[in-house]
N, C-alpha and C positions, 0 to 999 in steps of 0.2 A: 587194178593196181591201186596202191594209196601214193599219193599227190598229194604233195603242199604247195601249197602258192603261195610265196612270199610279198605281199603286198596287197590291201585292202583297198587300193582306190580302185577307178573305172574300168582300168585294164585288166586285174586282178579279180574281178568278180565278175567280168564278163569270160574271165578262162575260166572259173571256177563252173558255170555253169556250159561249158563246150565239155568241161572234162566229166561232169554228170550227166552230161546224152551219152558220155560211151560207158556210164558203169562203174567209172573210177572211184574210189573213196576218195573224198576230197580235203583237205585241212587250208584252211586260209591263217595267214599269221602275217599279221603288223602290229610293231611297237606301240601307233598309236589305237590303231580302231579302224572301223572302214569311214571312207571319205576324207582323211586326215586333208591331204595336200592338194594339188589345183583339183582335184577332180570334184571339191567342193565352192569354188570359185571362177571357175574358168567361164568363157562366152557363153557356152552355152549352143556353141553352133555344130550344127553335123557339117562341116566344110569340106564335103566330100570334091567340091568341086576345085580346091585348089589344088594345084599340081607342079606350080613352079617353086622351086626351092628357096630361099632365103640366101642362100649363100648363089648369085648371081653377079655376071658382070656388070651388072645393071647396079646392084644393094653394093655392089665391093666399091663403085664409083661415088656413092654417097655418104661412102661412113663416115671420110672427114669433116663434112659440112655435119654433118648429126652429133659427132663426138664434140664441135664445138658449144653443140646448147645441150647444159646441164640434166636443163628436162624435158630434152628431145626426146625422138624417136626408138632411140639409144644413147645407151652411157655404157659406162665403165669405173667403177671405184676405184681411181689413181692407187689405193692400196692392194686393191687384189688385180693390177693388170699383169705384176708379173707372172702369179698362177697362171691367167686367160691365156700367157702368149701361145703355148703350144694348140691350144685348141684356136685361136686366131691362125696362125700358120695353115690349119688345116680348112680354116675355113678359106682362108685364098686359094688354097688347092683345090676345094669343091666347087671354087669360082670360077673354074679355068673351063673353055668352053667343053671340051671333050666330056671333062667329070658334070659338068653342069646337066648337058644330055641325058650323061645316064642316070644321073638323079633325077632326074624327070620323066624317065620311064619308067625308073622303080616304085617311086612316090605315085605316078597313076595305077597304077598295076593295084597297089594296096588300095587307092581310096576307090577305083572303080568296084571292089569288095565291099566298101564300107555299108552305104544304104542299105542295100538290099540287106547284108548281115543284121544290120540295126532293126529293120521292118520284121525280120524273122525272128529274132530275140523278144523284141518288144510284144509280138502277136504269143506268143511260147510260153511268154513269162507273166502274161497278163498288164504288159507296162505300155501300151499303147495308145494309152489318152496321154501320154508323156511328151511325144512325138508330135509337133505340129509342122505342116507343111503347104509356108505359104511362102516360099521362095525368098531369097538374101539380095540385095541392094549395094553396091559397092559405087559409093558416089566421088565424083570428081570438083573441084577446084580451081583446077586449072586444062585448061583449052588442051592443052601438046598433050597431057598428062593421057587425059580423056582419047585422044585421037590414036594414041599409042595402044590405049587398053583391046583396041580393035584386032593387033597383032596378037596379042593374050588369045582373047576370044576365039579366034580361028587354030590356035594349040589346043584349045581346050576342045574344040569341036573334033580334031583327030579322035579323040580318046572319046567321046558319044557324048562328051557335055554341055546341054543348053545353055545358048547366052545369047540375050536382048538387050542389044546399046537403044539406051531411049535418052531422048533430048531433055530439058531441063523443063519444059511444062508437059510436059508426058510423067516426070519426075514426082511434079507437085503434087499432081492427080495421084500417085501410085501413094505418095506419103507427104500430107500436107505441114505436117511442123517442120521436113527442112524448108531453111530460108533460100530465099531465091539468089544467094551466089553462087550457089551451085551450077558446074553450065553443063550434066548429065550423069550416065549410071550405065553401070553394065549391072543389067538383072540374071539370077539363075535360077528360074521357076523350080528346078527340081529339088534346090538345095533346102534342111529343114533346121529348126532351132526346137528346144526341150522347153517343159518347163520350167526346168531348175535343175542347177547340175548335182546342188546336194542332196536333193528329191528322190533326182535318178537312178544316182549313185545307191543311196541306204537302199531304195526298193530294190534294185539288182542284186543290192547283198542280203535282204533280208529274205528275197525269191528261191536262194542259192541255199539257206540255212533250212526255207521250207522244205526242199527237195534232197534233204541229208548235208548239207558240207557242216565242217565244224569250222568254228572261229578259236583263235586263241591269243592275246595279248602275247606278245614275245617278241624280244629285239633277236636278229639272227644276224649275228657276225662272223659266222665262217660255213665251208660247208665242206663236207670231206669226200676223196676223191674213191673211195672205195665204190662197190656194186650196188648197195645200197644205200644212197646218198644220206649222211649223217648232218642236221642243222644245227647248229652248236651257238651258244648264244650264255651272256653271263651267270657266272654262280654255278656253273654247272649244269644249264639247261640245256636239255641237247631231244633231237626227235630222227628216228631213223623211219626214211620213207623209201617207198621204189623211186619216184621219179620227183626231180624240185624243179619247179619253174619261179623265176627271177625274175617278179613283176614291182620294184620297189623303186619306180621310179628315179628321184634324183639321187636316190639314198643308192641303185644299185652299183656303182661302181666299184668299189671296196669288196663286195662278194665276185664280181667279174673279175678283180685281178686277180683273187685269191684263186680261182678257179683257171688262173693262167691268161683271161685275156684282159689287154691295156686301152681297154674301151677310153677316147677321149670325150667321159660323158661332163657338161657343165650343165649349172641353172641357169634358166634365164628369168628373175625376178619379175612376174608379172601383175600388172597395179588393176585395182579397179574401186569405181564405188557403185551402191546400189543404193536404191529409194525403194524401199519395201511399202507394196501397197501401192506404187504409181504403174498404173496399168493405161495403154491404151495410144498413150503418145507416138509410137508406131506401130507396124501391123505385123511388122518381119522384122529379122533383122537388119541392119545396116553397118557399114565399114565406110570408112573418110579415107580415099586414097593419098597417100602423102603424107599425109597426118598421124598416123599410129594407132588408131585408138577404134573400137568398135562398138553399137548401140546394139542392147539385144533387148526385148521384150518380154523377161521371161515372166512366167505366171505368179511370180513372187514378186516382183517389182522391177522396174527399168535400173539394168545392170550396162556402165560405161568403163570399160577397160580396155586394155592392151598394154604397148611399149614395151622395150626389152631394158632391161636392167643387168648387167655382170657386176657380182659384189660375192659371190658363194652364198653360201645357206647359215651364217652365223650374223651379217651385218646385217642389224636394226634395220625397219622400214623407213625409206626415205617417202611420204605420203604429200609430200610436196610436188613430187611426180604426178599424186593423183588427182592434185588441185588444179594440176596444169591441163593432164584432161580433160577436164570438167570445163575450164574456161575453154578448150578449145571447140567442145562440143555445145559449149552456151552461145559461141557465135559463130554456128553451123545448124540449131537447133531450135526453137521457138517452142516456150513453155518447158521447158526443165525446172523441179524443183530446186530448193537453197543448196547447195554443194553440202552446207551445216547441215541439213537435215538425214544425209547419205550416211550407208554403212561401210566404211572402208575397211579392205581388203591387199593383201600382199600375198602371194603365191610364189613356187619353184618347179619352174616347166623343165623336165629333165631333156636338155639340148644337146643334140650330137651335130657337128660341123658342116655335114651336108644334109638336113632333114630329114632323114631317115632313119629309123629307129631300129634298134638290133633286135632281132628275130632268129633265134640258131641253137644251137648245141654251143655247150663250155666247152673250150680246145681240150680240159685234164677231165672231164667227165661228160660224158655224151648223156648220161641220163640228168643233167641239169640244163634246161633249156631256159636259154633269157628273153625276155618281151619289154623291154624299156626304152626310153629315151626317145619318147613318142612327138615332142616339143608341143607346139600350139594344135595337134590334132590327136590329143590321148582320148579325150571324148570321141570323136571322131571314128579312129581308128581300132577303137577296144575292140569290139565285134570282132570286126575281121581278123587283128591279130589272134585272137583266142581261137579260131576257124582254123587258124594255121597252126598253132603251140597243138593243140589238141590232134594234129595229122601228125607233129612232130611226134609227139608223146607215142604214139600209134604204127611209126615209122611208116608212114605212108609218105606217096608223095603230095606237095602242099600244092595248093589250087592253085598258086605264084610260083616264078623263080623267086628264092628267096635268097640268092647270091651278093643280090644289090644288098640284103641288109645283115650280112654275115658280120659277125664282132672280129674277125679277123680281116675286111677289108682295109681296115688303116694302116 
């Protein structure tokens, strides 16, 4: 069949190539090009191993203390909270223990796909000098903080994933530039970091264009409900295909409603800066528990981001955000280059309420299937989503219950 996929970043060209093992003719179309949005800035991490949701009773007990520093953990831009409220609303509902559970089994169910997806891509596509794999470091601060992480750890072992709590000189040996406040770490040898997420990204899409898919600049703002799905987009631009899949990350909402579903998808503004050419400072990745923000090594240079941001996709970069990382990471950190010297970075993680990203069929057209709103694991998750769109496409059944991430569960 001929396929379009609507969106050029990671998730987008990792379907593109699931839908060229089965044969399909492919068409990729973004307004901007491949890589446009985080899939060009993000960690950088396969975080296969997280599994608990964001939206917890644990994060729903903290928002208040975080919403009071400006350039915490989170924010909120006083002018767009009244937009946020309804997707706030729904993040307290995913808070609630019952909803919290099943969010945790559907979120593992996807990321126990991810790796192994990614090893099989990356060997497929020839992209596997990309892939390093020397396990992620998630350090603590605080004492209670740390002794907690222990209950983590033993959920994550349900679900077959490795974790080592090592003590704070067990710590230093593993990575010597953090400073000794630290009082430990939970390790996950298995988990892996890229070398660069805009590296990875163009080689996925340039691997996709060697093997037949085509590329086209086009904005697509509508999509019509008939048998073969019509993309329609301004001036009169319009492309009629068998089947479209909805990979446009924060941008896909607007084709979702048009399509009948009221996906409550938002951005989450995520900051970061990088020192191209500073290699070495650590070995793996690392995460500051508490703190927001995470150090990745990639083969371009040492990349410091996170934090979440609600402001929508038109308000200016607040990059004062990302000065406050940097000083949080300069006294956690020994031997970071000048903050001045960094290339700063602003991103829109397409966030849905309870971390799980919609995977389904359009309620008004079953041959338009959506893959977005992947939040802090679109890298992550690409693979395996496209595993699943591509069984959709195929009407088989997907390797998952894919219930938990239906666009009609809200």
């Amino acid at each position: 069949m001929k396929v379009a996929v609507v969106g050029a970043g990671i998730v987008g060209c990792a379907i593109a190539h699931a839908l060229l093992d089965e044969g399909h003719e492919v068409l990729i179309l973004d307004k901007e090009g491949p890589a446009f949005g985080p899939s060009r800035g993000n960690a950088g991490w396969m975080a296969h191993t997280d599994i608990l949701p964001i939206a917890s009773p644990k994060n729903l007990r903290q928002v208040p203390k975080f919403l009071l520093d400006p350039l915490g953990p989170l924010s909120i831009r006083p002018a767009y909270f009244p937009k946020l409220l309804p997707w706030l609303v729904r993040f307290v509902l995913a808070a609630r223990p019952d909803a919290y559970e099943r969010s945790i089994q559907g979120l593992a169910a996807l990321q126990q796909l991810a790796l192994p997806a990614w090893l099989a891509r990356a060997e497929s596509a020839g992209l596997s000098r990309h892939i390093h794999r020397q396990g992620g470091l998630y350090v603590f601060t605080d004492k209670a903080a740390f002794d907690e992480a222990g209950h983590v750890a033993r959920r994550q072992a349900e679900f077959g994933i490795k974790v080592e709590m090592i003590g704070p000189e067990e710590l230093s040996q593993f990575e010597p530039a953090l400073k000794p406040r630290l009082v430990g770490a939970a390790f996950h040898p298995d988990t892996a970091h890229i070398s660069d997420p805009l590296q990875l990204t163009l080689a996925l899409f340039e691997a996709a264009l060697a093997r037949g898919a085509v590329f086209e600049k086009a904005q697509v703002s509508n999509i019509s409900l008939g048998e073969r799905p019509s993309l329609i987009g301004p001036d009169g631009w319009q492309r009629v295909v068998d089947r479209a899949v909805i990979a446009a990350g924060a941008w896909s909402k607007p084709l979702a409603a048009a399509l009948g579903d009221a996906v409550p998808l938002d951005t989450e503004r995520g900051y970061n800066v990088s020192f191209p050419g500073v290699t070495g400072l650590t070995s793996r990745p690392v995460g500051f528990e508490g703190h927001g923000f995470v150090m990745t090594p990639l083969e371009s240079g040492l990349r410091i981001g996170g934090a979440v941001e609600f402001g929508g996709l038109k308000a200016a970069p607040n990059h004062a955000r990302t000065r406050s990382l940097y000083d949080k990471a300069a006294s956690l950190v020994d031997g970071l280059p000048p903050f001045e010297s960094g290339t700063l970075w602003m991103g829109f993680r397409p966030s849905l309420p309870d971390s799980l990203p919609v995977i389904g069929e359009a309620s008004r057209n079953r041959h338009v299937v959506y893959a977005f709103g992947h939040g802090h694991y679109g890298m992550t998750q690409s693979t395996a989503t496209a595993g699943l769109v591509a069984a959709l496409i195929a009407s088989r059944k997907p390797a998952i219950d894919l219930a938990a991430f239906s666009p009609r569960r809200f």
